[in-house]
C-alpha positions as CSV (number, residue, x, y, z in Angstrom):
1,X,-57.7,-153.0,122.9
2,X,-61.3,-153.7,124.6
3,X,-61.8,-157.1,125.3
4,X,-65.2,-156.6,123.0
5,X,-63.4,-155.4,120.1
6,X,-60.6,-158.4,120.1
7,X,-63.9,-161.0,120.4
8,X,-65.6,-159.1,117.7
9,X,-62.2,-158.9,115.9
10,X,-61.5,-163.2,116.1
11,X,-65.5,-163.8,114.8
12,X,-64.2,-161.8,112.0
13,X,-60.6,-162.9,111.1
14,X,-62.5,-166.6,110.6
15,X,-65.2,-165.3,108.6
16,X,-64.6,-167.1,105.2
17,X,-61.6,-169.0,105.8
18,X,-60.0,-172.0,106.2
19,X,-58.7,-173.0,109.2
20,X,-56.7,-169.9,111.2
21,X,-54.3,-170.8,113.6
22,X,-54.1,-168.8,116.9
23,X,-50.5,-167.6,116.4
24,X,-51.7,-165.7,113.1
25,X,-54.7,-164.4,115.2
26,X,-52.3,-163.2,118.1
27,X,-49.9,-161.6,115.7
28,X,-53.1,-159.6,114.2
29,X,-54.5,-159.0,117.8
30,X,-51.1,-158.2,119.7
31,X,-51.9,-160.8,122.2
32,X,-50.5,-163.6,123.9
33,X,-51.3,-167.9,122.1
34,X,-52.8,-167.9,125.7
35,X,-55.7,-165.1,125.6
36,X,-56.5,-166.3,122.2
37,X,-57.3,-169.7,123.5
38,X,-59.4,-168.5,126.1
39,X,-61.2,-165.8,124.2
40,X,-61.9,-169.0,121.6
41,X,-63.5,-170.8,124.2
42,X,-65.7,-168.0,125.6
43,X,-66.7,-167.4,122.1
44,X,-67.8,-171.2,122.1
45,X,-69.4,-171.4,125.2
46,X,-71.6,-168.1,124.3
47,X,-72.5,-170.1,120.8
48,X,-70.6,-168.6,118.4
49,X,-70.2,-171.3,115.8
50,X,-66.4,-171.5,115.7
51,X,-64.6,-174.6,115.1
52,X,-61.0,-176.3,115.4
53,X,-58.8,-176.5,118.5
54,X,-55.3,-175.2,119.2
55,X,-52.5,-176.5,116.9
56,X,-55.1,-177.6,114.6
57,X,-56.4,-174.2,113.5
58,X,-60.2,-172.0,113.7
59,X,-63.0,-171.6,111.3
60,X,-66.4,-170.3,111.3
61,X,-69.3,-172.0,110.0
62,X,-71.3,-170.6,107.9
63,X,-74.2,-167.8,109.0
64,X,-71.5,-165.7,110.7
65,X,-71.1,-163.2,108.1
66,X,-71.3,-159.4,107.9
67,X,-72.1,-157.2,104.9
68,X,-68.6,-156.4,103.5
69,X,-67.6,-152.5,103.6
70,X,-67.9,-150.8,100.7
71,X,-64.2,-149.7,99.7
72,X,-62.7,-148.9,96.4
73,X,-59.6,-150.5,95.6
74,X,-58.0,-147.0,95.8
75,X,-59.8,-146.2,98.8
76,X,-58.3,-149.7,100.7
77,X,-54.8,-149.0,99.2
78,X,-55.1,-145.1,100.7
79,X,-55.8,-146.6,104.1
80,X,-53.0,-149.4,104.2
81,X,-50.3,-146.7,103.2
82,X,-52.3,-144.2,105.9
83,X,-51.5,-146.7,108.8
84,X,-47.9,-147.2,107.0
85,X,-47.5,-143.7,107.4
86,X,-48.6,-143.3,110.9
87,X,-47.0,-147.1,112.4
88,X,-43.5,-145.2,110.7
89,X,-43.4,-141.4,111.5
90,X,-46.2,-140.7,114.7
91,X,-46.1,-141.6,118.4
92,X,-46.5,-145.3,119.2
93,X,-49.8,-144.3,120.6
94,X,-51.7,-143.6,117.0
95,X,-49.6,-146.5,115.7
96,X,-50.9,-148.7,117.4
97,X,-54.2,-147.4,117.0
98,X,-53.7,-147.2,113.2
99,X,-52.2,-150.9,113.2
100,X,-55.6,-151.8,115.2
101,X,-57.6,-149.8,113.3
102,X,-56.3,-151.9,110.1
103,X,-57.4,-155.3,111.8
104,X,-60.7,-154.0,112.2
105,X,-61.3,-152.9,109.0
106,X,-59.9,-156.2,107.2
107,X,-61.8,-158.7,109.5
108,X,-64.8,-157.5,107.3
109,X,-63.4,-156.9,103.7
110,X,-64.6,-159.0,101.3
111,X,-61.7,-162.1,100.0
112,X,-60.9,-159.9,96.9
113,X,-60.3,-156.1,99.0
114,X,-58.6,-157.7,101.9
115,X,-55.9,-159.3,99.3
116,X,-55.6,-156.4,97.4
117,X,-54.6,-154.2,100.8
118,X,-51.4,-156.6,101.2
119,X,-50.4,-155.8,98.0
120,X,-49.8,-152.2,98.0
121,X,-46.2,-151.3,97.1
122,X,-46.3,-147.6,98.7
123,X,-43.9,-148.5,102.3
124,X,-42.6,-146.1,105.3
125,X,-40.1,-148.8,106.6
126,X,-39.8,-148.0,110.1
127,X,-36.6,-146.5,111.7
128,X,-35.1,-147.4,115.3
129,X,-33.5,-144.2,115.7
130,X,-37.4,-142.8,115.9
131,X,-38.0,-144.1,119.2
132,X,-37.0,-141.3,121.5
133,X,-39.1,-138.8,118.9
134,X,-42.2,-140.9,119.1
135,X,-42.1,-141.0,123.0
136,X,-41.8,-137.2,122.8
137,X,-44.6,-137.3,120.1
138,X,-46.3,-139.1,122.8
139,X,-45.7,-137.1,125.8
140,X,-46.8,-133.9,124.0
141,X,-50.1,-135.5,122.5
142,X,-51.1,-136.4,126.3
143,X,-50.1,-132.5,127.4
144,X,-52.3,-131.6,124.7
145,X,-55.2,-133.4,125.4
146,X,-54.9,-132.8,128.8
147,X,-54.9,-129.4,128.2
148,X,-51.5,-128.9,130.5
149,X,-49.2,-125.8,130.5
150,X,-45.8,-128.1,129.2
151,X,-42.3,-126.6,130.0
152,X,-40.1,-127.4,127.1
153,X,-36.1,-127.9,126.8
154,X,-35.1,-126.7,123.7
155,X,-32.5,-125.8,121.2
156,X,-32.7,-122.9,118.6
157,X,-31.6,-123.6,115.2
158,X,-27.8,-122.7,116.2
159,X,-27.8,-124.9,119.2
160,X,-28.7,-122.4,121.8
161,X,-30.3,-123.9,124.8
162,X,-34.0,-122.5,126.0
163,X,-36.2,-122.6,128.3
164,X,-40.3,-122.0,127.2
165,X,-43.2,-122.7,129.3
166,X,-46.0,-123.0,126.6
167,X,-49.8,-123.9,126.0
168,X,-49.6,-126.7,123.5
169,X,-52.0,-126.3,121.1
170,X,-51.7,-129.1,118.5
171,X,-48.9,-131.2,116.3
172,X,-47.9,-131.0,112.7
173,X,-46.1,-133.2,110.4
174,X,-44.2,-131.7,107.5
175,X,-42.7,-134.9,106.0
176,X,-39.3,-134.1,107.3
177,X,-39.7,-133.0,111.0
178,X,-42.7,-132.8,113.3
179,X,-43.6,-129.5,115.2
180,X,-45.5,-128.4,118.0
181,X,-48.0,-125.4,117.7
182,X,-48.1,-123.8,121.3
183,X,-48.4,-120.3,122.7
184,X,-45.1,-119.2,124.4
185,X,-45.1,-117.4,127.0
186,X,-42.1,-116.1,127.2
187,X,-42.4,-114.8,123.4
188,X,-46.5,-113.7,124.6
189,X,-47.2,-114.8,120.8
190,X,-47.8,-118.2,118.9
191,X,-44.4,-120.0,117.9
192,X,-43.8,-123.2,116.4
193,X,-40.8,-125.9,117.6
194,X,-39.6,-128.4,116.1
195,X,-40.0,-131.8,118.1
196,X,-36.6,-132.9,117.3
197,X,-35.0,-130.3,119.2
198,X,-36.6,-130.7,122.2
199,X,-34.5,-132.2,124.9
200,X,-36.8,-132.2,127.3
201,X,-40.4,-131.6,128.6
202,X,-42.3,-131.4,132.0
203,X,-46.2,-131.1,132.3
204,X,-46.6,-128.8,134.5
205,X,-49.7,-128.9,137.2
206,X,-51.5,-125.9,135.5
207,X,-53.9,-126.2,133.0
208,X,-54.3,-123.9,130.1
209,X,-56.6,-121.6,130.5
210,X,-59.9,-120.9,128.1
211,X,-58.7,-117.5,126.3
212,X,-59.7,-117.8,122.4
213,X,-56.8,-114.8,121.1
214,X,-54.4,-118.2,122.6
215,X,-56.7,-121.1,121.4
216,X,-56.3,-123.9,118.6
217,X,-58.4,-121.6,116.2
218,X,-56.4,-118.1,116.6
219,X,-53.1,-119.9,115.9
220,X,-54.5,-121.7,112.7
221,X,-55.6,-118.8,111.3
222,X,-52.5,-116.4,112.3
223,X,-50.8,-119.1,109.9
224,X,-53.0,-118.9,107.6
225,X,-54.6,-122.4,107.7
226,X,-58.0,-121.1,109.6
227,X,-60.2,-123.8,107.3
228,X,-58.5,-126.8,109.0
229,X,-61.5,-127.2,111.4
230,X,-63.4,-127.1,108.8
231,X,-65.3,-130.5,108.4
């Protein structure tokens, strides 16, 4: 997280409230007790109105409030389960960016939303076997942004052991499995595998190259979804 985002992010935990203390505001923040004292006291020195002191607890003084976003009760509920969803089945990457994304969005909630989005009873408990799947989530997210020919490990349906050199093209959940969209090249044609049975993957130096029959949009609508870039 930007230094300029946690700042902005501290102004608004205190906005409203009694006194914080600075291990709440490092548990939200994903920092250390330390970086929370010192971004306090830059805050201070710059004149933001923030009072308290470490072990006592921060508050704001009045004057340092934002106009409150304009959520639904529905709407704040459908985000909380969102980031539930994405903290429990993507990479660590977008979980933590959904987690952070969460903070953001409740610094500036009025009292009565901000309640209301602890409160929802829609969970994704997290699982520890998912680690090794959300690194690969990981890994294959950078190859696709990076636009990087990947060379994929994999095992067919009845165990078989493969080799593919691909052009990844995006990621799909289906509630039970992730899968990556790619063209193989081996296969010359668009083929989908399943993350979980991937044993291992190398990004290769080569980047894919710009050929629309092999792009993001072909393979969407050669599966029939071709009004997912739709806005």
């Amino acid at each position: 997280m930007r230094r300029a985002d946690r700042l902005f992010l501290i102004v608004q935990a205190l906005r409203g409230r009694r006194a914080v203390p600075a291990r709440r505001l490092a548990e939200q923040l994903g920092v250390s007790l330390r970086t929370v004292y010192r971004d306090v006291m830059d805050l201070q020195l710059s004149g933001v109105g923030i009072e308290g002191a470490a072990g006592v607890g921060y508050t704001l003084r009045r004057g340092g409030e934002v106009p409150p976003l304009m959520f639904t009760r529905d709407e704040i509920e459908a985000v909380v389960v969102g980031v539930r969803l994405t903290d429990a089945f993507a990479g660590e990457r977008l979980s933590r960016a959904a987690r952070h994304a969460l903070v953001k969005i409740e610094a500036v909630l009025p009292d009565e939303l901000r309640q209301r989005s602890g409160r929802s009873r829609v969970f994704a408990p997290p699982v520890a076997s998912r680690a090794a799947l959300r690194r690969r989530i990981d890994a294959l997210h950078a190859a696709i942004e990076s636009r990087r020919v990947t060379r994929l490990a994999y095992a067919r349906a009845d165990g078989t052991a493969s080799q593919r050199d691909v052009e990844p093209l995006c990621l799909a959940f289906w509630g039970h499995a992730w899968t990556l969209g790619a063209w193989c090249r081996l296969r010359r044609g668009f083929r989908d595998f399943r993350v979980d049975r991937i044993r291992g993957l190398e990004t290769l130096g080569e980047t894919v190259p710009e050929v629309p029959e092999r792009g993001l949009r072909a393979y969407l609508e050669a599966a029939g979804a071709g009004d997912a870039l739709e806005p």
